[in-house]
TIMARLUM-464279 format. One record per atom (N, C-alpha, C): x negated, y negated, z; residue in one letter. Coordinates in steps of 0.02 Angstrom, whole numbers, plus 50000, padded with zeros to 5 digits. Layout:
N
XYZA...
This chain:
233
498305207151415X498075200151407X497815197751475X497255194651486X496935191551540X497145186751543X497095184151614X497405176551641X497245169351586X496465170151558X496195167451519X496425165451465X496725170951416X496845171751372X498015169051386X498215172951424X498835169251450X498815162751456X498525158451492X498605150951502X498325149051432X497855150051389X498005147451333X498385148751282X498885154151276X499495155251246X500085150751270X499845147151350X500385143451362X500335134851328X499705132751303X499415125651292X500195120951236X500165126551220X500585122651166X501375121851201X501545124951255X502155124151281X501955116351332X501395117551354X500995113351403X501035106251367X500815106751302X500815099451255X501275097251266X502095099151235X502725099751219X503085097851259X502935099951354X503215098751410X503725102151407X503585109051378X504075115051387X504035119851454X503555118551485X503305120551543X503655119551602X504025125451654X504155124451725X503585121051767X503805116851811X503225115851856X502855117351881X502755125551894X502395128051919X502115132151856X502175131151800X501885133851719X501035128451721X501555122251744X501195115751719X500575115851775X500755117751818X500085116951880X499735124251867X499685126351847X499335131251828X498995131651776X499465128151713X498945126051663X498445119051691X498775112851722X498185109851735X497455111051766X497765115851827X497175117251864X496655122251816X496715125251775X496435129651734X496015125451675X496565120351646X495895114751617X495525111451668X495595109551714X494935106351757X494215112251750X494545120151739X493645120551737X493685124051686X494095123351615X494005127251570X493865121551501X493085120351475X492985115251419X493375119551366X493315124751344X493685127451305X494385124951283X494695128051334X495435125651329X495545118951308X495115114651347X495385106451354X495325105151281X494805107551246X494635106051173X495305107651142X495475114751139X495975114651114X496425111851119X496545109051190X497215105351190X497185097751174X496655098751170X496535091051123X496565091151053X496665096551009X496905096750959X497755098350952X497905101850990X498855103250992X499125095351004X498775090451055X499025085051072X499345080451031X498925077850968X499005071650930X499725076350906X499865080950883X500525083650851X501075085750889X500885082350951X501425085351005X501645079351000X501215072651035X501365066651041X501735063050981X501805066350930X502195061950873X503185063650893X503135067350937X503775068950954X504315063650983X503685060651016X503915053651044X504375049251024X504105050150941X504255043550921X504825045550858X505095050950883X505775053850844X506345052450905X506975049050857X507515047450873X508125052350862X508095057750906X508435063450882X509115062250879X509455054850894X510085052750874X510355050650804X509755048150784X509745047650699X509685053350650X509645059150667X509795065150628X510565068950654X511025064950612X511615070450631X511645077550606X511465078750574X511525085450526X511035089050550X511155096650599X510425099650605X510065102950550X509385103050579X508995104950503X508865111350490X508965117450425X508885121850445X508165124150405X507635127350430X507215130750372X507275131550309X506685130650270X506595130750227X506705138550205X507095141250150X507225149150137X506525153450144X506015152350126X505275152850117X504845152050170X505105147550214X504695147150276X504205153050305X504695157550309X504225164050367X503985167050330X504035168050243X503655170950228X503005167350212X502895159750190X502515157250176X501965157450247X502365157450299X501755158350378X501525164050375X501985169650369X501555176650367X501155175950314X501065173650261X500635175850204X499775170250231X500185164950260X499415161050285X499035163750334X499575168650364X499095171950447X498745177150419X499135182650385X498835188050346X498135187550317X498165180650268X497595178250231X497035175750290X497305171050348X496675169850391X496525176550415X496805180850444X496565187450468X496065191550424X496375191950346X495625194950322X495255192150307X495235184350269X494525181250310X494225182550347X494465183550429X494055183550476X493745191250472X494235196350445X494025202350438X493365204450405X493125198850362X492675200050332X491945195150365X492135190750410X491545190650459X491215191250527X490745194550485X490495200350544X490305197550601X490045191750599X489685187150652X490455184350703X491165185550685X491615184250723X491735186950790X491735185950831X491825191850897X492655192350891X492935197450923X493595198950944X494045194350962X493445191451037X494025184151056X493965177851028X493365177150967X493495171650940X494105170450882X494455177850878X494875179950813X495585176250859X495425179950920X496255178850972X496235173550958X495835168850984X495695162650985X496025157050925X495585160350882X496165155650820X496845155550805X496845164250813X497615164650797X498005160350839X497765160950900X498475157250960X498605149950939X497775147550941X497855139250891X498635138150840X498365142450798X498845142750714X499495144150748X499725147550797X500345147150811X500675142450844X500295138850889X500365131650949X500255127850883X499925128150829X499905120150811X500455120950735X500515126450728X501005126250670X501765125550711X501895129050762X502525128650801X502715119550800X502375116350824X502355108850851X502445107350763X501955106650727X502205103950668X502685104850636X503065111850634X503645112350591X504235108350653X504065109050714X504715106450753X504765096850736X504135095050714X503845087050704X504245085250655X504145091650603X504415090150533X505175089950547X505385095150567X506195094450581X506675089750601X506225086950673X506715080750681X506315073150657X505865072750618X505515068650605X505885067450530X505785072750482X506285071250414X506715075550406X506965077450453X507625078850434X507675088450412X507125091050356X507005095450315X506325099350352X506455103650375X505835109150398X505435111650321X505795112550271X505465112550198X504915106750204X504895100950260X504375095850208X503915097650269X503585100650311X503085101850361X502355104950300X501945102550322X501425101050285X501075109250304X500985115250289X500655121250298X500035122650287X499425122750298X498755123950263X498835126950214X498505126850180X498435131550098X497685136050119X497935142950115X497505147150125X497335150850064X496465151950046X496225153750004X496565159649965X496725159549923X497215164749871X496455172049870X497105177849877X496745185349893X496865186749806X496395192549801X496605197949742X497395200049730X497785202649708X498415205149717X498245208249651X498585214349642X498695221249587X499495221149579X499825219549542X500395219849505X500385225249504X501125227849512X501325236349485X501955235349488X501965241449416X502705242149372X503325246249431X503755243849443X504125247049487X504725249749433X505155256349456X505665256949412X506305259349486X506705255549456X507415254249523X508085258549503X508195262049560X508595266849543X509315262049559X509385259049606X509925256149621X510055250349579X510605250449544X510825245749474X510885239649508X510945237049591X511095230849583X510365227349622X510155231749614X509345230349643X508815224349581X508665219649590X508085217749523X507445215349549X507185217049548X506255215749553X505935210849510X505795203249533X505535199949514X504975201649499X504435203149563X503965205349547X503615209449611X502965213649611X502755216949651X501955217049634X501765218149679X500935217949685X500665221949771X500145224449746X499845227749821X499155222449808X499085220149883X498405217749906X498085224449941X497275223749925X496955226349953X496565224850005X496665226550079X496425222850149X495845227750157X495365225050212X494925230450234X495305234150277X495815233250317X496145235450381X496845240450343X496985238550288X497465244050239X497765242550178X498505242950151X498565239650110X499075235950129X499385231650085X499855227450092X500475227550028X501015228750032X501695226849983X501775219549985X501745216949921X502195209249915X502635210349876X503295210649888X503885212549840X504405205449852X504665203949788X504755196649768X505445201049750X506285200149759X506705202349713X507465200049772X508015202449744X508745202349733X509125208949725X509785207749754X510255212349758X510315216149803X509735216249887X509655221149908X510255219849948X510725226249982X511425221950007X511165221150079X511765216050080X511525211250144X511725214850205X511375214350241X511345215050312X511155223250289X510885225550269X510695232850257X509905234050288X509645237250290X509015238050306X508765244150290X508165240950251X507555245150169X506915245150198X506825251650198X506265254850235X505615258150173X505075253550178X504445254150134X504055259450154X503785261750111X503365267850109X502555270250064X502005271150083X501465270950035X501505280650014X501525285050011X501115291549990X500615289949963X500125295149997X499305296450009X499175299749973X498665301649931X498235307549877X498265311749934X498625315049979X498435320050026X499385321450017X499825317249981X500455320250001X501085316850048X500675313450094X501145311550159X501295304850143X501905302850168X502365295350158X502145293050235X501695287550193X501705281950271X502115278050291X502325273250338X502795268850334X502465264450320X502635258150302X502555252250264X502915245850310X503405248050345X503895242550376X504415241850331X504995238250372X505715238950347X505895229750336X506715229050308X506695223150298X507295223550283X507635218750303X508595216650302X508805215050240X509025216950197X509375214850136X509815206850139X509765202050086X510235196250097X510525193950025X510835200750014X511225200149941X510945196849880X511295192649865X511225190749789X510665186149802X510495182449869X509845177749878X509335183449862X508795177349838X508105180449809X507965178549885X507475185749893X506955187449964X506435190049934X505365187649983X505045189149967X504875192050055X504595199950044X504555203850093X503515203350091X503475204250136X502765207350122X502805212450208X502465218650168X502535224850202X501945226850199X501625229150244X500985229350268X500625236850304X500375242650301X500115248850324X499455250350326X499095255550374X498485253950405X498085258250339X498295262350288X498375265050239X497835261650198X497115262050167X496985258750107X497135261850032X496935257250031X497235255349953X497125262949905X496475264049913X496205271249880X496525275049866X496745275749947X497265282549973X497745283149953X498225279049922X498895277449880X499035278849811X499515283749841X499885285349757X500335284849729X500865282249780X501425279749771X501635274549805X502395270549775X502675264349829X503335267549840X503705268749884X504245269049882X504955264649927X505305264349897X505845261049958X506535261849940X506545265350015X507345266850026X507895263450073X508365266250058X509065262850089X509075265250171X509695263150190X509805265750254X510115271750278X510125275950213X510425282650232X509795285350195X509225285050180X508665286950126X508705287650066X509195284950044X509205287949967X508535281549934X508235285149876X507935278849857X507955272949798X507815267649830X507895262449794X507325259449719X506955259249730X506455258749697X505625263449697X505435263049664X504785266849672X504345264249616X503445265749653X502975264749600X502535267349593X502365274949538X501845278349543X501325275349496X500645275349577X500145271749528X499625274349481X499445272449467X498855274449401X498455278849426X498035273749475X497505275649504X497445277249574X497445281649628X497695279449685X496925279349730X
């Protein structure tokens, strides 16, 4: 990461006045000759400044996330990313660029929402344009396992698992897997079990969609948990 690109990963700490003093003189002197930045931080601002006007003595009860939270952010970043994936006219650093935005200005809003009402559930999230998703029949070897539901998105960059379900045991950790029309088990990424609560994972590999002939996912000693051989791969 370039100096460039660092001081504006710091803007949103800079808004916030999360910044050491010597964070803070570094980001100022850097907006004096950067129009870029200042723009941006003229958008992090108005949502920083509402902080103000929260009375963090009037919330006795701390607030905790919404159960859904992180997955509902990963599924909006995912979705802006292949957007952008699909235009060509984007350069590289105009991609960095947004992303760092979406994290400085979603960070500040869910913290707004928190001590502002109380409920990180009520922070207002963009609604990002809904992708294709392909449903597939999964069959679960482990009896206390249940699968709400499952679907693979198809990315230009690979594919993606959205698996919606229960029972996985808690504190365990379930390791996803695609096999290729060539044979070989990719990884997919892993994910912590939290018992009888319903969890929605999304698991993600550089793998497209084509190339796939199977889903699989196992336990923490490998045995496996579920699987989905597809139709078509």
């Amino acid at each position: 990461m370039n100096g460039h690109d660092e001081l504006r990963m710091m803007l949103g700490g800079y808004a916030l006045g999360h910044l050491t003093p010597a964070e803070e003189d570094r980001v100022r002197a850097h907006l004096d000759g950067c129009a870029e930045c200042r723009a941006e931080l003229a958008e992090i601002q108005p949502v920083a400044d509402r902080l103000g006007l929260v009375d963090p003595a009037a919330h006795a009860d701390r607030p905790l996330p919404a159960p859904d939270l992180g997955d509902r952010i990963s599924r909006a970043v995912a979705d802006e990313i292949e957007r952008e994936g699909r235009d060509d006219l984007a350069t590289a650093r105009d991609r960095r660029r947004r992303v760092a935005r979406w994290g400085a200005v979603a960070a500040a809003a869910v913290l707004v929402a928190a001590l502002a009402g109380g409920v990180v559930g009520r922070a207002t999230v963009p609604q990002a344009a809904p992708v294709p998703t392909e449903p597939i029949a999964v069959e679960v070897e482990d009896g206390g396992v249940t699968v709400e539901s499952a679907a693979l998105v198809a990315h230009t960059w690979g594919v993606e698992l959205r698996l919606v379900g229960e029972g996985f045991a808690d504190g365990e950790t379930f390791r996803a897997a695609f096999r290729t029309t060539g044979g070989d088990l990719v990884p997919a990424g892993e994910f912590r079990g939290v018992g009888d609560a319903s969890m929605s994972c999304f698991l993600q590999s550089s793998v497209l969609r084509e190339d796939v002939t199977e889903v699989v996912v196992t336990d923490d000693d490998g045995a496996l948990v579920l699987a989905s051989t597809l139709a078509d791969g």
